[in-house]
GUVO-583547 format. One record per residue (C-alpha): x, y, z. Coordinates in nm, 3 decimals, decimal comma, m for minus. Example, Ala and Ser with C-alpha at 12.3 -4.5 7.8 and 13.67 -1.06 7.14 Angstrom:
! residues 2
<site><x>1,230</x><y>m0,450</y><z>0,780</z></site>
<site><x>1,367</x><y>m0,106</y><z>0,714</z></site>
END
This chain:
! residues 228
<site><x>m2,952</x><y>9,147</y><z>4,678</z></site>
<site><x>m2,974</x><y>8,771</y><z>4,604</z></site>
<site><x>m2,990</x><y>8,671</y><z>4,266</z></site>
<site><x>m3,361</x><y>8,480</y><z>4,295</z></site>
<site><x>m3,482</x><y>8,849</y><z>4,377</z></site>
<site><x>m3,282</x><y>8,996</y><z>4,077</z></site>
<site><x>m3,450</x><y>8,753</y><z>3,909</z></site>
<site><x>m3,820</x><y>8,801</y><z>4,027</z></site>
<site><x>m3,781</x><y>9,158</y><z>3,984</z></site>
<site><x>m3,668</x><y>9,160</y><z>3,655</z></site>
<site><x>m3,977</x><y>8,946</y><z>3,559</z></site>
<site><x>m4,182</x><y>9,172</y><z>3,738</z></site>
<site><x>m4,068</x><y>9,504</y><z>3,532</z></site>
<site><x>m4,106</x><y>9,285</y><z>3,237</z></site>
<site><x>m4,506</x><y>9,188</y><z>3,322</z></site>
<site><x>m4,569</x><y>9,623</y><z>3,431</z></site>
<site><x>m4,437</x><y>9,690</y><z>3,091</z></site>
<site><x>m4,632</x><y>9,449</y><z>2,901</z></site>
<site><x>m4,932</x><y>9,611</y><z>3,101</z></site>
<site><x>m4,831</x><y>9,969</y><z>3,004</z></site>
<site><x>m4,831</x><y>9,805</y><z>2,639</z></site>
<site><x>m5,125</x><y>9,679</y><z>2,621</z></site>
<site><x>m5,327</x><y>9,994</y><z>2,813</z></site>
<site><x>m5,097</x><y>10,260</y><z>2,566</z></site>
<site><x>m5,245</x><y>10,104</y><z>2,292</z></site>
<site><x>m5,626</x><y>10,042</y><z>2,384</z></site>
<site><x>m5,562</x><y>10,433</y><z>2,475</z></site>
<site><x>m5,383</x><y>10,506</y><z>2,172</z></site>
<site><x>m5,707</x><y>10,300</y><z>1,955</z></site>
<site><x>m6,009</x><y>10,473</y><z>2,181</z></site>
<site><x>m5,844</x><y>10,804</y><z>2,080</z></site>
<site><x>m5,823</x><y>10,737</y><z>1,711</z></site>
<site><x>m6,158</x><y>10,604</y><z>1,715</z></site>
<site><x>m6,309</x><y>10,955</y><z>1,814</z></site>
<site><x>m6,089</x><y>11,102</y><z>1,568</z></site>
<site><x>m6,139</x><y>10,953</y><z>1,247</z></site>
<site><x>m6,482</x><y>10,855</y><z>1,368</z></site>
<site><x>m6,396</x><y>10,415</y><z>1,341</z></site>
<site><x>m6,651</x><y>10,215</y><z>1,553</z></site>
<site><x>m6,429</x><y>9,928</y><z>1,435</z></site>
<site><x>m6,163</x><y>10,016</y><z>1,631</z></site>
<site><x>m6,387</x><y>10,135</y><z>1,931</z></site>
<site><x>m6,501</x><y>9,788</y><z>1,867</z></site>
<site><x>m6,124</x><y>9,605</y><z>1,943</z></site>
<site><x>m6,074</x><y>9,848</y><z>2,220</z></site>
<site><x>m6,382</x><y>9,646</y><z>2,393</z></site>
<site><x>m6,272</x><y>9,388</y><z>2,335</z></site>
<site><x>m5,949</x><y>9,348</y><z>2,466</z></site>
<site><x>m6,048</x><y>9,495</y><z>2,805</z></site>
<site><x>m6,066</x><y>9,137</y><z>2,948</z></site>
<site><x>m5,716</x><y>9,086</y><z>2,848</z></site>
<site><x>m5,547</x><y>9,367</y><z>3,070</z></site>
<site><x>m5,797</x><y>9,310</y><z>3,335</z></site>
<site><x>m5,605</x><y>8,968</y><z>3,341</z></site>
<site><x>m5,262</x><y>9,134</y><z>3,345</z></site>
<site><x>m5,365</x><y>9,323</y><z>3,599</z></site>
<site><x>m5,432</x><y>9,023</y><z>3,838</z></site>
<site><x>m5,120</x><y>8,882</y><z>3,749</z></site>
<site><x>m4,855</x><y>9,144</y><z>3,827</z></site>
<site><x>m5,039</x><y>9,230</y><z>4,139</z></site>
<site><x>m4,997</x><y>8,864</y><z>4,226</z></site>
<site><x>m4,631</x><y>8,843</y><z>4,144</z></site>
<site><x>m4,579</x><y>9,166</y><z>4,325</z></site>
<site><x>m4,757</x><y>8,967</y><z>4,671</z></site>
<site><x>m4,550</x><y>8,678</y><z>4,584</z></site>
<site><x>m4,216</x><y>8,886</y><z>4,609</z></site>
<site><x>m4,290</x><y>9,051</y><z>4,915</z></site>
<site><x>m4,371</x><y>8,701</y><z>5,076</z></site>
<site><x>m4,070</x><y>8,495</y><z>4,932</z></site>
<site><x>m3,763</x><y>8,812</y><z>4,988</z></site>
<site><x>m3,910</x><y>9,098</y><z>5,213</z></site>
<site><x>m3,732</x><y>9,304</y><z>5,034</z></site>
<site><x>m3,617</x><y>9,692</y><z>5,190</z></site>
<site><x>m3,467</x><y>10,015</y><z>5,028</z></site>
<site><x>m3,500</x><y>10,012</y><z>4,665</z></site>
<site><x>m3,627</x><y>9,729</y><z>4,602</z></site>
<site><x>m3,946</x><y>9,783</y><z>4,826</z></site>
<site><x>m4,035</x><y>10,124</y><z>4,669</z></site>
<site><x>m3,993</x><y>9,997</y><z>4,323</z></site>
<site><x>m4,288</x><y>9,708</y><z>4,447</z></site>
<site><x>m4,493</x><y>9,979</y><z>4,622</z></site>
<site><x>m4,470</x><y>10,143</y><z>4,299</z></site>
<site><x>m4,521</x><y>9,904</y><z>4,078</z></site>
<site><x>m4,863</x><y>9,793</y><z>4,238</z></site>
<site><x>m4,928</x><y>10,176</y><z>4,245</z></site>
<site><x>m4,886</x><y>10,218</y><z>3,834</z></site>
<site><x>m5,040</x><y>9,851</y><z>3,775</z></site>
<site><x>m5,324</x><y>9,945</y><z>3,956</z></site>
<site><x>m5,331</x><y>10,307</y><z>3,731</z></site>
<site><x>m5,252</x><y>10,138</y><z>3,468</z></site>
<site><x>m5,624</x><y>9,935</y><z>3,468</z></site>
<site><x>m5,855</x><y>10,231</y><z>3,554</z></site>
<site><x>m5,660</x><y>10,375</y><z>3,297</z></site>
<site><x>m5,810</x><y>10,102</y><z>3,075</z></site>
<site><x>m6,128</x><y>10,104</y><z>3,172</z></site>
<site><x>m6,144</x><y>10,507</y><z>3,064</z></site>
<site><x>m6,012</x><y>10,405</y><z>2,727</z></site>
<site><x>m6,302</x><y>10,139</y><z>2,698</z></site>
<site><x>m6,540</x><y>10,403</y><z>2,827</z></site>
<site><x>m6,434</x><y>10,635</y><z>2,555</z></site>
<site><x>m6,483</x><y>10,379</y><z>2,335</z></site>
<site><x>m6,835</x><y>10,322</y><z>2,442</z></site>
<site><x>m6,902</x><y>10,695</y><z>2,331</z></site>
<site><x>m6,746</x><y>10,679</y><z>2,028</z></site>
<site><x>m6,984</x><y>10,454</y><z>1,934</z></site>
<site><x>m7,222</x><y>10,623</y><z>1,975</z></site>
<site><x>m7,066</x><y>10,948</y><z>1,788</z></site>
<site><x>m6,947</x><y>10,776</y><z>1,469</z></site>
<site><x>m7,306</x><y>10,687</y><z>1,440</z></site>
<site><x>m7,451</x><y>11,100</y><z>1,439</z></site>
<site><x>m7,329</x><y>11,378</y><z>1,252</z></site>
<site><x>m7,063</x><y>11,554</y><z>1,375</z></site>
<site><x>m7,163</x><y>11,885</y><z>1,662</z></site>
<site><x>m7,104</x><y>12,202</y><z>1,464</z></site>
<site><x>m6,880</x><y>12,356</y><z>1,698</z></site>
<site><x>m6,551</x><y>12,505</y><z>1,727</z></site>
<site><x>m6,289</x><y>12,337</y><z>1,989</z></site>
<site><x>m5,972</x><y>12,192</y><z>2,030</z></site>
<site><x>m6,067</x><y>11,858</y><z>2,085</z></site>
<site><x>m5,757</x><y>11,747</y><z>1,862</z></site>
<site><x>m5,505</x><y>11,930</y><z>2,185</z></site>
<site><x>m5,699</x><y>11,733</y><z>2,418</z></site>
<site><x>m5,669</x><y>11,423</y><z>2,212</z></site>
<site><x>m5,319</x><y>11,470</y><z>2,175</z></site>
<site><x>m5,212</x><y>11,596</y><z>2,513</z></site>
<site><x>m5,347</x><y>11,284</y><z>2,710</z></site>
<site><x>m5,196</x><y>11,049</y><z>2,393</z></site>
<site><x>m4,870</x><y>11,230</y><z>2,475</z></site>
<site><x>m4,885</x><y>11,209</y><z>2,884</z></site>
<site><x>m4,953</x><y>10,829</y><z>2,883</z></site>
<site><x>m4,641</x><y>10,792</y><z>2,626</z></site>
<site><x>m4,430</x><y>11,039</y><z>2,837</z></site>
<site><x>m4,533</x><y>10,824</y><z>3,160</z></site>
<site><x>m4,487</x><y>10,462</y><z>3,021</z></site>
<site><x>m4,165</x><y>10,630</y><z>2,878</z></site>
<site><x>m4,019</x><y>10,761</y><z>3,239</z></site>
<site><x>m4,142</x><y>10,384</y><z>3,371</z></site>
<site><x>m3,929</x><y>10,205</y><z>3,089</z></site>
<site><x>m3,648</x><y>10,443</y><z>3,144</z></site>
<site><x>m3,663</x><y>10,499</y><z>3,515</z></site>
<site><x>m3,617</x><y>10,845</y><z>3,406</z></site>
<site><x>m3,726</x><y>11,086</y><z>3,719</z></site>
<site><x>m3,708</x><y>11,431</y><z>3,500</z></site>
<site><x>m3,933</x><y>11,313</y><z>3,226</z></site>
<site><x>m4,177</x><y>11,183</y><z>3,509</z></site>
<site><x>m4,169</x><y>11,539</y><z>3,630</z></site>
<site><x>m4,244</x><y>11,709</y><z>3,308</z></site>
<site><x>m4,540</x><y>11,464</y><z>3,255</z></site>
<site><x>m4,640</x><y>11,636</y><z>3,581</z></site>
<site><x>m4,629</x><y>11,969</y><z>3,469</z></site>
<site><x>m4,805</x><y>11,958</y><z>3,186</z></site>
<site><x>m5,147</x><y>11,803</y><z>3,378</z></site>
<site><x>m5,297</x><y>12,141</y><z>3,487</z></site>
<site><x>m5,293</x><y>12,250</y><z>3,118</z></site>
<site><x>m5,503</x><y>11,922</y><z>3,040</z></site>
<site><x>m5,739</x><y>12,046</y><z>3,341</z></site>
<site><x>m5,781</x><y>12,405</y><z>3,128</z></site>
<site><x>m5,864</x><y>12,237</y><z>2,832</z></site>
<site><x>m6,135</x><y>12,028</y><z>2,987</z></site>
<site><x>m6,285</x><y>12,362</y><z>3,169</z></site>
<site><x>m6,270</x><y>12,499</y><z>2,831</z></site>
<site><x>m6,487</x><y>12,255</y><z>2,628</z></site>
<site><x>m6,717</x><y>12,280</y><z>2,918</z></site>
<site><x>m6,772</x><y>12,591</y><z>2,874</z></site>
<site><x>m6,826</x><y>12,608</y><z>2,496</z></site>
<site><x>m7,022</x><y>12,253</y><z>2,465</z></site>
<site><x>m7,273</x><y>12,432</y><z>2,737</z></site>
<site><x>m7,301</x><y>12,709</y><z>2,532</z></site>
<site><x>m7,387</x><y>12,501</y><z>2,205</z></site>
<site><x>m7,612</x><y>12,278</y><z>2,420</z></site>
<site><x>m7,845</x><y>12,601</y><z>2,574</z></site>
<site><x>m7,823</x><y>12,731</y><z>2,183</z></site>
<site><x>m7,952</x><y>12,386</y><z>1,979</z></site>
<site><x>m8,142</x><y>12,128</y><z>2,211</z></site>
<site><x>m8,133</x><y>11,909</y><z>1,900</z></site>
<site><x>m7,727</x><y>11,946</y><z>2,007</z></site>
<site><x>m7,755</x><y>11,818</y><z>2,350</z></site>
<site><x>m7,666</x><y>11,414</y><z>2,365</z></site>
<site><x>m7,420</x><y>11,436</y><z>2,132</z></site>
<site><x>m7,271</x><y>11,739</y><z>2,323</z></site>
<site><x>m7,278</x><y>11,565</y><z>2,635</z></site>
<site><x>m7,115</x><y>11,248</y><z>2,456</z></site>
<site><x>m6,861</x><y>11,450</y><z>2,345</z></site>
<site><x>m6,801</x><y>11,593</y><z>2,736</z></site>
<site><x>m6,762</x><y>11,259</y><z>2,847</z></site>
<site><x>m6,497</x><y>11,161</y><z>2,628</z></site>
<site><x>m6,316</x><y>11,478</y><z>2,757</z></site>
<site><x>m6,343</x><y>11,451</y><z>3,101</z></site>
<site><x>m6,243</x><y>11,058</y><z>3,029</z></site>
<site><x>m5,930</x><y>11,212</y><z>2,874</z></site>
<site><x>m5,889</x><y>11,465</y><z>3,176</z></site>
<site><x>m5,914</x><y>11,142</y><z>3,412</z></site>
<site><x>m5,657</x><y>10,942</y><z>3,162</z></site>
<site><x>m5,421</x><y>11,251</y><z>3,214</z></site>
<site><x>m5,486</x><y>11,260</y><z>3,634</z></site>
<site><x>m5,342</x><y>10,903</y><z>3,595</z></site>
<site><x>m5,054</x><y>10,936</y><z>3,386</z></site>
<site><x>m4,957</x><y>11,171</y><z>3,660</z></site>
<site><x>m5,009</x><y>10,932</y><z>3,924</z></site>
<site><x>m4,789</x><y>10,723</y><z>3,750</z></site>
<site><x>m4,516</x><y>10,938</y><z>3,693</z></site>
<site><x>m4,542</x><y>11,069</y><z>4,056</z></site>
<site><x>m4,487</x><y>10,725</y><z>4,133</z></site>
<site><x>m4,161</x><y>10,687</y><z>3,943</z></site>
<site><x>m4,001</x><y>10,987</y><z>4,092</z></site>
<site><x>m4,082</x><y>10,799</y><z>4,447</z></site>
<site><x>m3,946</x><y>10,476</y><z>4,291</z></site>
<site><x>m3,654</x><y>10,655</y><z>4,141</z></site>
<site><x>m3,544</x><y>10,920</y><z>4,374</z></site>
<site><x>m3,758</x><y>10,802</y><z>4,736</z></site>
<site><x>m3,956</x><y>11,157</y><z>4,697</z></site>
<site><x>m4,303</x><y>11,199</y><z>4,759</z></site>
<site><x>m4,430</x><y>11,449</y><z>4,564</z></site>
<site><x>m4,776</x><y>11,377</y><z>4,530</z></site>
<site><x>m5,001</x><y>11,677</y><z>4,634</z></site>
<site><x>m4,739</x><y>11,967</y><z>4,601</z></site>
<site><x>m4,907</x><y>12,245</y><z>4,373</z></site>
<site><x>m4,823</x><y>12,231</y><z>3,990</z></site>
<site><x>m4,761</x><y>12,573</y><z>3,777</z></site>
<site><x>m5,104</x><y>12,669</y><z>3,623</z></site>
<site><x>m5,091</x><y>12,750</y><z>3,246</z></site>
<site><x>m5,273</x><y>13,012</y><z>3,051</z></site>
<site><x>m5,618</x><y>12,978</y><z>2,982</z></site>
<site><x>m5,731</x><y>12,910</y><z>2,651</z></site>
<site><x>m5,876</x><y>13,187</y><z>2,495</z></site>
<site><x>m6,224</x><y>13,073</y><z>2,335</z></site>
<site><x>m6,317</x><y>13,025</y><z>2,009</z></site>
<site><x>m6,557</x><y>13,312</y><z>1,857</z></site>
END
Protein backbone atom coordinates (compact mmCIF):
# COMPACT_ATOMS: atom_id res chain seq x y z
CA UNK A 1 0.00 0.00 0.00
CA UNK A 2 1.49 3.43 -0.86
CA UNK A 3 1.74 5.81 1.73
CA UNK A 4 -0.71 8.68 -0.09
CA UNK A 5 -3.44 5.83 0.38
CA UNK A 6 -2.36 5.21 4.07
CA UNK A 7 -2.79 8.57 4.25
CA UNK A 8 -6.29 9.12 2.59
CA UNK A 9 -7.56 6.30 4.47
CA UNK A 10 -6.61 7.31 7.67
CA UNK A 11 -8.42 10.68 7.01
CA UNK A 12 -11.25 8.88 5.86
CA UNK A 13 -11.75 6.69 9.26
CA UNK A 14 -11.15 9.92 10.95
CA UNK A 15 -14.27 11.90 8.96
CA UNK A 16 -16.78 8.17 9.56
CA UNK A 17 -15.95 8.64 13.15
CA UNK A 18 -16.64 12.19 13.48
CA UNK A 19 -20.02 11.18 11.68
CA UNK A 20 -20.74 8.36 14.18
CA UNK A 21 -20.05 11.30 16.79
CA UNK A 22 -22.12 13.55 15.83
CA UNK A 23 -25.31 10.97 14.92
CA UNK A 24 -24.49 9.04 18.68
CA UNK A 25 -25.15 12.10 20.19
CA UNK A 26 -28.26 13.70 18.30
CA UNK A 27 -29.44 9.90 19.18
CA UNK A 28 -28.21 9.96 22.55
CA UNK A 29 -30.21 13.87 22.99
CA UNK A 30 -33.65 12.67 21.00
CA UNK A 31 -33.68 9.82 23.56
CA UNK A 32 -33.25 11.92 26.64
CA UNK A 33 -35.64 14.30 25.36
CA UNK A 34 -38.55 11.64 25.54
CA UNK A 35 -37.28 10.69 28.79
CA UNK A 36 -37.12 13.52 30.96
CA UNK A 37 -39.72 15.12 28.76
CA UNK A 38 -36.97 18.43 27.45
CA UNK A 39 -38.32 20.09 24.22
CA UNK A 40 -35.07 22.04 24.61
CA UNK A 41 -33.06 19.41 23.78
CA UNK A 42 -35.55 17.99 21.10
CA UNK A 43 -35.01 21.51 20.05
CA UNK A 44 -30.81 21.14 19.45
CA UNK A 45 -31.42 17.76 18.05
CA UNK A 46 -33.24 19.81 15.04
CA UNK A 47 -31.10 21.71 14.78
CA UNK A 48 -28.02 20.16 14.14
CA UNK A 49 -29.50 17.85 11.48
CA UNK A 50 -28.04 20.15 8.75
CA UNK A 51 -24.70 19.63 10.20
CA UNK A 52 -24.41 15.71 9.68
CA UNK A 53 -26.35 15.97 6.56
CA UNK A 54 -23.10 17.92 5.56
CA UNK A 55 -20.78 15.21 6.92
CA UNK A 56 -22.51 12.97 5.17
CA UNK A 57 -21.73 14.57 1.71
CA UNK A 58 -18.32 14.87 2.61
CA UNK A 59 -17.11 11.36 3.52
CA UNK A 60 -19.10 10.00 0.68
CA UNK A 61 -17.07 12.38 -1.46
CA UNK A 62 -13.71 11.46 -0.02
CA UNK A 63 -14.67 7.86 -0.25
CA UNK A 64 -15.31 8.61 -4.51
CA UNK A 65 -12.18 10.50 -4.43
CA UNK A 66 -10.13 7.40 -3.12
CA UNK A 67 -11.48 4.99 -5.36
CA UNK A 68 -10.61 7.40 -8.35
CA UNK A 69 -7.02 8.50 -7.24
CA UNK A 70 -5.69 4.49 -5.82
CA UNK A 71 -8.25 1.78 -7.02
CA UNK A 72 -7.61 0.23 -4.23
CA UNK A 73 -8.31 -4.04 -3.84
CA UNK A 74 -8.45 -6.50 -0.81
CA UNK A 75 -8.78 -4.71 2.36
CA UNK A 76 -8.66 -1.66 1.53
CA UNK A 77 -11.71 -1.83 -0.94
CA UNK A 78 -14.06 -3.51 1.62
CA UNK A 79 -13.17 -1.10 4.30
CA UNK A 80 -14.49 1.82 1.42
CA UNK A 81 -17.51 -0.33 0.48
CA UNK A 82 -18.09 -0.28 4.06
CA UNK A 83 -17.51 2.82 4.99
CA UNK A 84 -20.04 4.35 2.39
CA UNK A 85 -22.34 1.51 3.70
CA UNK A 86 -22.22 2.85 7.63
CA UNK A 87 -21.96 6.66 6.38
CA UNK A 88 -24.89 6.22 4.52
CA UNK A 89 -26.61 4.36 7.95
CA UNK A 90 -25.18 6.58 9.79
CA UNK A 91 -27.59 9.68 8.20
CA UNK A 92 -30.98 7.84 8.11
CA UNK A 93 -29.92 7.06 11.38
CA UNK A 94 -30.07 10.84 11.97
CA UNK A 95 -32.90 11.65 10.43
CA UNK A 96 -34.87 8.96 12.96
CA UNK A 97 -33.29 10.77 15.84
CA UNK A 98 -34.69 14.18 14.44
CA UNK A 99 -37.98 12.43 13.82
CA UNK A 100 -38.12 11.36 17.39
CA UNK A 101 -37.44 14.61 18.24
CA UNK A 102 -40.30 15.97 16.30
CA UNK A 103 -42.60 13.74 18.62
CA UNK A 104 -41.18 14.61 21.61
CA UNK A 105 -42.31 17.78 21.05
CA UNK A 106 -45.19 17.18 20.84
CA UNK A 107 -45.29 14.80 24.12
CA UNK A 108 -43.50 17.14 26.55
CA UNK A 109 -46.31 19.40 25.69
CA UNK A 110 -49.46 16.67 27.01
CA UNK A 111 -49.65 14.80 30.04
CA UNK A 112 -48.05 11.79 30.21
CA UNK A 113 -50.39 8.24 28.74
CA UNK A 114 -51.31 6.36 31.89
CA UNK A 115 -49.97 3.18 30.88
CA UNK A 116 -47.69 0.56 31.92
CA UNK A 117 -44.56 -0.30 29.47
CA UNK A 118 -41.07 -0.58 29.21
CA UNK A 119 -40.41 2.23 27.20
CA UNK A 120 -37.17 2.90 29.42
CA UNK A 121 -35.70 -1.02 27.80
CA UNK A 122 -36.51 0.27 24.52
CA UNK A 123 -34.88 3.56 25.21
CA UNK A 124 -31.97 1.97 26.46
CA UNK A 125 -31.52 -0.98 24.17
CA UNK A 126 -31.30 1.17 20.89
CA UNK A 127 -28.95 3.88 23.12
CA UNK A 128 -26.84 0.77 23.80
CA UNK A 129 -26.81 -0.84 20.03
CA UNK A 130 -25.71 2.49 18.40
CA UNK A 131 -22.80 2.70 21.22
CA UNK A 132 -21.99 -1.06 20.75
CA UNK A 133 -21.89 -0.38 16.80
CA UNK A 134 -19.87 2.97 16.71
CA UNK A 135 -17.77 0.99 19.34
CA UNK A 136 -17.01 -2.26 16.95
CA UNK A 137 -16.39 0.65 14.01
CA UNK A 138 -13.73 2.51 16.29
CA UNK A 139 -12.28 -0.76 17.33
CA UNK A 140 -12.60 -2.81 14.21
CA UNK A 141 -13.77 -5.27 16.64
CA UNK A 142 -15.78 -8.18 14.57
CA UNK A 143 -17.20 -10.03 17.92
CA UNK A 144 -18.72 -6.97 19.43
CA UNK A 145 -20.27 -6.22 15.86
CA UNK A 146 -21.78 -9.66 16.20
CA UNK A 147 -23.27 -9.28 19.59
CA UNK A 148 -24.81 -5.91 18.47
CA UNK A 149 -26.44 -8.35 16.02
CA UNK A 150 -27.85 -10.56 18.35
CA UNK A 151 -29.41 -8.51 20.46
CA UNK A 152 -31.74 -6.77 17.40
CA UNK A 153 -34.58 -9.39 17.44
CA UNK A 154 -35.10 -8.61 21.18
CA UNK A 155 -35.51 -4.80 20.13
CA UNK A 156 -38.13 -6.21 17.42
CA UNK A 157 -40.15 -7.97 20.65
CA UNK A 158 -40.18 -4.96 22.45
CA UNK A 159 -41.64 -2.91 19.67
CA UNK A 160 -44.45 -5.82 19.04
CA UNK A 161 -44.99 -5.46 22.63
CA UNK A 162 -45.86 -1.73 23.02
CA UNK A 163 -47.98 -2.32 20.03
CA UNK A 164 -49.88 -4.40 21.53
CA UNK A 165 -50.50 -2.63 24.86
CA UNK A 166 -50.65 1.13 23.32
CA UNK A 167 -53.66 -0.53 21.06
CA UNK A 168 -55.19 -1.72 23.92
CA UNK A 169 -55.07 1.75 25.84
CA UNK A 170 -56.05 3.47 22.56
CA UNK A 171 -59.55 1.11 21.96
CA UNK A 172 -60.01 1.74 26.01
CA UNK A 173 -59.64 5.92 26.19
CA UNK A 174 -60.13 7.70 22.69
CA UNK A 175 -59.12 10.82 24.63
CA UNK A 176 -55.64 8.44 24.69
CA UNK A 177 -55.26 8.03 21.06
CA UNK A 178 -52.65 10.85 19.52
CA UNK A 179 -50.58 10.75 22.22
CA UNK A 180 -50.59 6.88 22.03
CA UNK A 181 -49.82 6.90 18.53
CA UNK A 182 -46.97 9.59 19.24
CA UNK A 183 -45.62 7.47 21.56
CA UNK A 184 -45.67 4.33 18.76
CA UNK A 185 -43.81 6.35 16.54
CA UNK A 186 -41.04 7.07 18.68
CA UNK A 187 -40.82 3.24 19.16
CA UNK A 188 -40.89 2.02 15.93
CA UNK A 189 -38.24 5.10 15.23
CA UNK A 190 -36.16 3.32 17.89
CA UNK A 191 -36.89 -0.23 16.28
CA UNK A 192 -35.62 1.40 12.85
CA UNK A 193 -32.46 3.11 14.84
CA UNK A 194 -31.73 -0.53 16.10
CA UNK A 195 -32.29 -2.23 12.25
CA UNK A 196 -29.41 0.24 11.49
CA UNK A 197 -27.02 -0.23 14.11
CA UNK A 198 -27.16 -3.72 12.79
CA UNK A 199 -26.51 -2.80 9.38
CA UNK A 200 -23.63 -1.20 10.58
CA UNK A 201 -22.17 -3.75 12.53
CA UNK A 202 -22.94 -6.33 9.74
CA UNK A 203 -20.89 -4.14 7.81
CA UNK A 204 -17.84 -4.26 10.06
CA UNK A 205 -17.73 -7.97 10.25
CA UNK A 206 -17.55 -7.74 6.17
CA UNK A 207 -14.91 -4.98 6.57
CA UNK A 208 -13.13 -6.91 9.25
CA UNK A 209 -13.30 -10.51 8.44
CA UNK A 210 -14.62 -10.34 4.30
CA UNK A 211 -17.99 -12.23 5.61
CA UNK A 212 -21.28 -11.47 4.48
CA UNK A 213 -23.56 -12.10 6.94
CA UNK A 214 -26.33 -10.00 6.22
CA UNK A 215 -29.67 -11.98 5.99
CA UNK A 216 -28.65 -15.19 7.99
CA UNK A 217 -31.43 -15.74 10.77
CA UNK A 218 -30.68 -14.23 14.31
CA UNK A 219 -31.70 -16.26 17.70
CA UNK A 220 -35.22 -14.99 18.72
CA UNK A 221 -35.52 -13.99 22.43
CA UNK A 222 -38.36 -14.50 24.82
CA UNK A 223 -41.29 -12.55 24.57
CA UNK A 224 -42.05 -10.07 27.01
CA UNK A 225 -44.61 -11.03 29.19
CA UNK A 226 -47.24 -8.02 29.42
CA UNK A 227 -47.90 -5.79 31.94
CA UNK A 228 -51.36 -6.46 33.92
Amino acid sequence: MSIHLQNDLDRLKRELLQMGSLVEEATNKAITSIVQRDPVMAREVLEGDDVIDSKELQVEDQCLKVLALHQPVASDLRFLVATIKVNNDLERMGDLAQNIAERSLYLSSQPPIDVHIDFQRLLDRARGMVKQSLDSLVNEDSDLARRVCEQDSEVDELNRHMFVVLEDLMRREPASVERAVQTLSVARHLERIADLATNIAEDIVFMVEGEVIRHRPRPRTARPTPAR
